[in-house]
C-alpha positions in Angstrom: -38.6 54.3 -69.0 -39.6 57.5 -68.0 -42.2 56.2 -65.4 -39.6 53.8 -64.2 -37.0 56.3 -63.5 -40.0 58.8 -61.8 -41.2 55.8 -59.4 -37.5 54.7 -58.2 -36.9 58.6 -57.4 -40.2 59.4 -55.5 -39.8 56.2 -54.0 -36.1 56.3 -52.8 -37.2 60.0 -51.1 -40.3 58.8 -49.3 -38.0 55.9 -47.9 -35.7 58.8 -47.0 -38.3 61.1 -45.3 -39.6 57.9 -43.6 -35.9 57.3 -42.5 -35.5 60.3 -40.9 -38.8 60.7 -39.0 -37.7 56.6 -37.7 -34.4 58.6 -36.8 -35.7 61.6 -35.5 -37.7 59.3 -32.9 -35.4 56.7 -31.7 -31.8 57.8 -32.3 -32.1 61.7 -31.4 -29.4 62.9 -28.7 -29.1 65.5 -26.8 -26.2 66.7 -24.6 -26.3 69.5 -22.6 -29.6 69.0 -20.4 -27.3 69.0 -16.8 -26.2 72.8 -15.4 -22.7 72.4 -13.7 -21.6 74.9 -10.6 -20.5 77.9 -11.4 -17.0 76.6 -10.7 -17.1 74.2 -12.6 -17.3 76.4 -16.1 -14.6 77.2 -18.2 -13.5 79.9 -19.7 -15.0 81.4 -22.8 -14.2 83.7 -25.3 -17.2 84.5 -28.2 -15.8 86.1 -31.1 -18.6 87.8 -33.6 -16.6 89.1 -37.1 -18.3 92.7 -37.8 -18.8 94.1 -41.7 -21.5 96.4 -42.9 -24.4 95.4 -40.3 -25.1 98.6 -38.3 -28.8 98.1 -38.9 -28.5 94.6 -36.9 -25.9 95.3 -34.5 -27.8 96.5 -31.9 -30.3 93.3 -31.0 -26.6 91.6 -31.3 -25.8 93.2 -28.6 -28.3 93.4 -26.5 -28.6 89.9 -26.6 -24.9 89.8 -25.7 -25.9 92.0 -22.8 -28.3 89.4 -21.6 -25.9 86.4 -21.3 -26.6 84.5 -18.6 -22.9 83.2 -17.8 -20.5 84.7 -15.3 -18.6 87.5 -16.7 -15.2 86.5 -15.1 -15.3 83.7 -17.2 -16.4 85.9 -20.4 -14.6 87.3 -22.9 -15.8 88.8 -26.0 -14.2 89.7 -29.1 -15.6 92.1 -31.5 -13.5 92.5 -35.3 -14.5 95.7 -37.5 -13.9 93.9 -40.7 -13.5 97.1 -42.8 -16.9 98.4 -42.7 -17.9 101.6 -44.6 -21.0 102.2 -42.5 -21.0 103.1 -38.7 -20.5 99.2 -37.3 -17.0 99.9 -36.0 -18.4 103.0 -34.3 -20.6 100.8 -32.5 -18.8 98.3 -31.7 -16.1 100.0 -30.5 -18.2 101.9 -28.1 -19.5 99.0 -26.6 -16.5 97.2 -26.1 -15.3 100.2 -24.1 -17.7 100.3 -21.6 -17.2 96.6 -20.6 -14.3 95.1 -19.2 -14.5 91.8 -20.8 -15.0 92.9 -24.3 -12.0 93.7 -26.9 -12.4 95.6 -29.6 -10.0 94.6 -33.1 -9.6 96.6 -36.4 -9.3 93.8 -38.7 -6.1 94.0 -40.9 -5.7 93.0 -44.3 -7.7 91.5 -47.1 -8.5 87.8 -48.4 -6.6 88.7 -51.4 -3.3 88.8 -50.0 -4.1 85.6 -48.1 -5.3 81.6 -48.4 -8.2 83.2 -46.6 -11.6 84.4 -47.0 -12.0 87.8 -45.5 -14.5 86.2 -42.7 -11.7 83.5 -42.2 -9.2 86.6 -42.1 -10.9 88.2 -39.5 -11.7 85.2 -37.2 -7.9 84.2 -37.5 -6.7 87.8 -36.5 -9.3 87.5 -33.5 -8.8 84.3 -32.1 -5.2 85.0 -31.6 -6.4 87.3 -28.8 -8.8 84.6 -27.5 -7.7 83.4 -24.0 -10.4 81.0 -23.3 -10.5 77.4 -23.2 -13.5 77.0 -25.7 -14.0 79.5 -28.9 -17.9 80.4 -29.0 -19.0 82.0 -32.5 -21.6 83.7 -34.1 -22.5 85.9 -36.5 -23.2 90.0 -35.9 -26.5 89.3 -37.5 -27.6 87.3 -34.8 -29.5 87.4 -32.1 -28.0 84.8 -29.0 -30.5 83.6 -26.2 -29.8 84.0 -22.9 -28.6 80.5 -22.3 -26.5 80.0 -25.0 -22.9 79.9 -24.4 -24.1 78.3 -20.6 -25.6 75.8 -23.0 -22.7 75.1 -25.2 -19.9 75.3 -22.4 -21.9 72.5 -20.8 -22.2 70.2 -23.9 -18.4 70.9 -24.1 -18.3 70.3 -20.4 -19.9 66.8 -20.9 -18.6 65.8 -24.0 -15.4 67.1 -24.8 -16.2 67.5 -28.1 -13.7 69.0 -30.6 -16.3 71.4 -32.3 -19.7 71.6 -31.3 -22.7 73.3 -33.7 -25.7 74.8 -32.0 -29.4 75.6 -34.0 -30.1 78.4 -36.2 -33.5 79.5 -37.2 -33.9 82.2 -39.5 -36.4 84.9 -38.1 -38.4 87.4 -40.3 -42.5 87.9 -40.3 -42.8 88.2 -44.0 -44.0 84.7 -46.2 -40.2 85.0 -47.8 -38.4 84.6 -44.5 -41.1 81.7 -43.0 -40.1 80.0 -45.9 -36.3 80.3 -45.5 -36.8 79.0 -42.0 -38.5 76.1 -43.1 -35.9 75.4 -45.5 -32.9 75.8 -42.6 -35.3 73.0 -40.7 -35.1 71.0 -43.4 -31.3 70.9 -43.9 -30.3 70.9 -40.4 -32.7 68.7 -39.4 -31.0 66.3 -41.8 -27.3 67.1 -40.4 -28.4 66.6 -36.7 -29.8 63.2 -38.1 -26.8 62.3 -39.6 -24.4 63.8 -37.0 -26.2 61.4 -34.6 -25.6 58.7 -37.2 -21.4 59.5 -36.8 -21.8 60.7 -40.1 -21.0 64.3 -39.7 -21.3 67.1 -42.7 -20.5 70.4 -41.6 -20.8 73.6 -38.9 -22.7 76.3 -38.9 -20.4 79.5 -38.2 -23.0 81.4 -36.7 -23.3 79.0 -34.0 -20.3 77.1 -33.2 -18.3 76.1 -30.5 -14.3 75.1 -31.3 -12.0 73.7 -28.4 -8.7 75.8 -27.8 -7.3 72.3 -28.2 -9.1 71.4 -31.7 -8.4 74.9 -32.7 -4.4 74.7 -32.5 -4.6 71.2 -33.5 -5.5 72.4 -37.0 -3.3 75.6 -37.2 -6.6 78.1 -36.9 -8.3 79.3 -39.8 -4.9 80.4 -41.8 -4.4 76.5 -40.9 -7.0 75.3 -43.6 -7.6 74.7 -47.3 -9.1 78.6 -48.6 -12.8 78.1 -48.8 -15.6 80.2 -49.1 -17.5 78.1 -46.5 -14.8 78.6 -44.0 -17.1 76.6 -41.1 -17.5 73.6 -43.5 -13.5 73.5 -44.2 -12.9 73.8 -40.4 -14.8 71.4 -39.6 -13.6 69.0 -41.5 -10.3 69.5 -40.3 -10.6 69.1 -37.3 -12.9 66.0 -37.7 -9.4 65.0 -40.1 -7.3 65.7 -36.7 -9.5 63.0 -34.9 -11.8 65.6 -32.7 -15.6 65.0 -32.4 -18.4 66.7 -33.8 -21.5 66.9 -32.5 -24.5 69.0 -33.0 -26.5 70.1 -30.1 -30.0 71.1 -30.8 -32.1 72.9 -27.7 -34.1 76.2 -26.8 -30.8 76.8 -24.4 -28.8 77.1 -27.6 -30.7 78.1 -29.9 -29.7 81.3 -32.5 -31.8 83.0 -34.4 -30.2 84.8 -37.5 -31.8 87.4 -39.8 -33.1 86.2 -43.4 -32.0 87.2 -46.4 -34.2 89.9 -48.1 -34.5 89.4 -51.5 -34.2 86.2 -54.2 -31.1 87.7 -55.5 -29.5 87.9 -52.3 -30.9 84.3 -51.4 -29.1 83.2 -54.4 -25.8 84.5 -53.6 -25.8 82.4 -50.1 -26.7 79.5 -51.6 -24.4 79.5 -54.5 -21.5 80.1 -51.7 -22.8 76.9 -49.9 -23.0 74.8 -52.7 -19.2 75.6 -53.1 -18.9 73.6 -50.3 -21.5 70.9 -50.7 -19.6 69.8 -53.6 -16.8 68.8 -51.7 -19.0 66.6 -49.7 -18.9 62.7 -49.5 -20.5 60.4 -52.6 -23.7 59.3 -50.3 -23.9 63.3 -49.3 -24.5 64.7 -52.8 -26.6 61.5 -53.7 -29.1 62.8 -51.0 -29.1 66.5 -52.0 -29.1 64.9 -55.8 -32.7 63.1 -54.9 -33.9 66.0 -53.5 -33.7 68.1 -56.5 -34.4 65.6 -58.8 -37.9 64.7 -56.9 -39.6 67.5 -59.1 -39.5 66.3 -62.2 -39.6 63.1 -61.1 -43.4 63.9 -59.5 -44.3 66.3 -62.3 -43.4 63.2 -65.1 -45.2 61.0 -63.0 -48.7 63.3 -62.1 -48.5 64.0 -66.3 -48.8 59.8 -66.7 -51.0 58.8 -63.9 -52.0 62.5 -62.2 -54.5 60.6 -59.3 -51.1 58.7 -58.1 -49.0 61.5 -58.6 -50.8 63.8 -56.8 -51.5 61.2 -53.5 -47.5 60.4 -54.0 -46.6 64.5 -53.8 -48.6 65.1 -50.7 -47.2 62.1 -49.2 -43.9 63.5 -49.3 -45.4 66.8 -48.4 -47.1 65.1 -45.2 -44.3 63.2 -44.2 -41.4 66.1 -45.1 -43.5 67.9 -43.0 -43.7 65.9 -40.1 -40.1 65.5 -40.0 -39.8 69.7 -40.0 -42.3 70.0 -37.6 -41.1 67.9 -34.9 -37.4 69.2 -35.8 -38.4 72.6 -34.8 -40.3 71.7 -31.8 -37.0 70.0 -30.3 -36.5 73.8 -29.4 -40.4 74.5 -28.5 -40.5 76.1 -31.8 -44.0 75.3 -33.4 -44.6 75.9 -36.7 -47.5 76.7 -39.0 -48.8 73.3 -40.8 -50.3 75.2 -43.9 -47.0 76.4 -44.3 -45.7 73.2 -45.5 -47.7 73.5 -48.8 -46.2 76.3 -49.8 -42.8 75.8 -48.8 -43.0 73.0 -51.9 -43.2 75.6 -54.3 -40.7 77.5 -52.3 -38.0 74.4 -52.2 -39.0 73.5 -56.0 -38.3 77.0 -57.1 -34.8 77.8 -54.7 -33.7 74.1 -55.5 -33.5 74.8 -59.6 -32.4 78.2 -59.3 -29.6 77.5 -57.1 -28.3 74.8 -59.1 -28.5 77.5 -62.4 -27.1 80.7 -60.3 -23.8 77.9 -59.3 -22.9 77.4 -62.8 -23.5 80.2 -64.3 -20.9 82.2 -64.8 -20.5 84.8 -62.2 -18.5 85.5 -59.3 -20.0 85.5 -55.6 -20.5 88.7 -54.1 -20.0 88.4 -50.5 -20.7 91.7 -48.2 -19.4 93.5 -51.2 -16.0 91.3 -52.1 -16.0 89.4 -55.1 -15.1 85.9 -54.8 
């Protein structure tokens, strides 16, 4: 029974992995590969919620600096979410010395809301937003230079209701490589899917909403409270009959900083996984045969360890593959070596994640308690 049950699972996620290399080739889509005149662009406004991340701030906004989009047609919106370090100092003083930037004291607190406090401070902000397309990102982030030309083209081409951008994680040390792998792996997945019509979710750090889709759902104090605020929006406006696509490129791509420690690591994932559970039946089947590949393998390498072993680095090889060429849609190359060790990597996060969700402890998010 229990080699029975260990084949079907191994077997069901090399037919997956095979799936979405077969995917990856033939039914990958990109959108924004024409430039328009500058005429032609809309309006913008990017809106980056601040709390706590004076350390990061300023390779935010440098990169901010380096926009290549015309800066009549820009506007920027920083929030000081209640910081207790100098990121509202900062911010503040760089709004002022450009002409398209505003600078907002976030009011409030999640607790006297149906919000979040990130949703809190993205609803106070967009209410100042005049553009006809809301760019966000995070102010851990670092934008290139061709991002929002990137996504106002998409948009320009698509009229899409929301559109998602790529995130890598960046870091030298072997923890953040392997957290970047790891964000390859899943959106890799959700661009595969989101090609499919099947879409899961946003990714708030790199997201485009239309003015239109964002009335259409009454903003962020609009929607359901959720502590993935991206992955409720998104659904709602998919609900309000708006596309979603996701965009993968070098012009839009966003690199974000990586968490530094396990515990911290942790704490992220058990936010997201409030929000995977409210995906769809075939979503948490996938994430369920993921997780359950490791005991699956390890029962099956204790029976028959020669097949076992061949089976595990075929799923290594072909995972692998799949991440590889992922990445390298945005001229990102990876290390192949890597791929052995982000196993254990996946194996260990995958187990503890699941744990850390039910045990019984609230989320500490920038130091609110959720």
């Amino acid at each position: 029974m229990i080699l029975h049950l260990s084949i079907f699972v191994v077997t069901i996620l090399l037919i997956q992995d095979l799936a979405l290399n077969f995917l990856l080739t033939f039914n990958f889509k990109e959108f924004g590969e024409e430039r328009f005149i500058e005429n032609g662009l809309p309006q913008i406004s990017i809106l980056i919620p601040c709390r706590n991340e004076e350390g990061n701030l300023p390779k935010t906004l440098t990169s901010l600096d380096q926009l290549d989009y015309p800066k009549n047609k820009v506007q920027v919106i920083l929030g000081n979410d209640n910081s207790s370090d100098a990121s509202g100092e900062i911010l503040q003083n760089w709004s002022a010395k450009r002409q398209y930037s505003e600078f907002v004291e976030i009011q409030g607190h999640e607790a006297d809301s149906k919000m979040n406090g990130k949703a809190n401070a993205l609803s106070q902000m967009a209410k100042l937003a005049s553009g006809d397309i809301l760019l966000f990102t995070d102010a851990d982030c670092e934008i290139s230079p061709n991002w929002a030309m990137h996504m106002a083209q998409t948009w320009l081409r698509t009229k899409a209701g929301m559109i998602t951008g790529i995130t890598t994680v960046s870091g030298s040390r072997f923890f953040h490589k392997m957290q970047a792998l790891d964000w390859w792996l899943t959106l890799g997945m959700v661009k595969v899917m989101g090609d499919l019509g099947i879409s899961v979710t946003s990714m708030g750090n790199n997201m485009l909403i239309s003015k239109e889709a964002y009335r259409a759902v009454g903003g962020f104090e609009g929607i359901p409270f959720s502590l993935t605020e991206d992955f409720e929006i998104a659904r709602q406006v998919e609900k309000k009959g708006f596309r979603n696509i996701h965009e993968v490129s070098l012009g839009n791509l966003v690199k974000t900083k990586a968490q530094s420690d396990f515990k911290k690591l942790l704490s992220q994932r058990k936010r997201w996984m409030h929000g995977a559970m409210t995906l769809p039946f075939v979503w948490k089947l996938i994430l369920s045969v993921q997780v359950l590949f490791f005991p699956a393998i390890l029962g099956l390498i204790i029976l028959h360890p020669f097949e076992g072993i061949i089976l595990w680095l075929s799923k290594v090889l072909i995972q692998g593959f799949f991440i590889y060429r992922f990445a390298s849609k945005t001229k990102t190359y990876l290390k192949i070596l890597d791929f052995l060790s982000f196993e254990i990597y996946y194996l260990i996060t995958a187990w503890s994640t699941i744990v850390y969700y039910f045990w019984p402890s609230k989320i500490d998010w920038k130091g609110r308690k959720y």
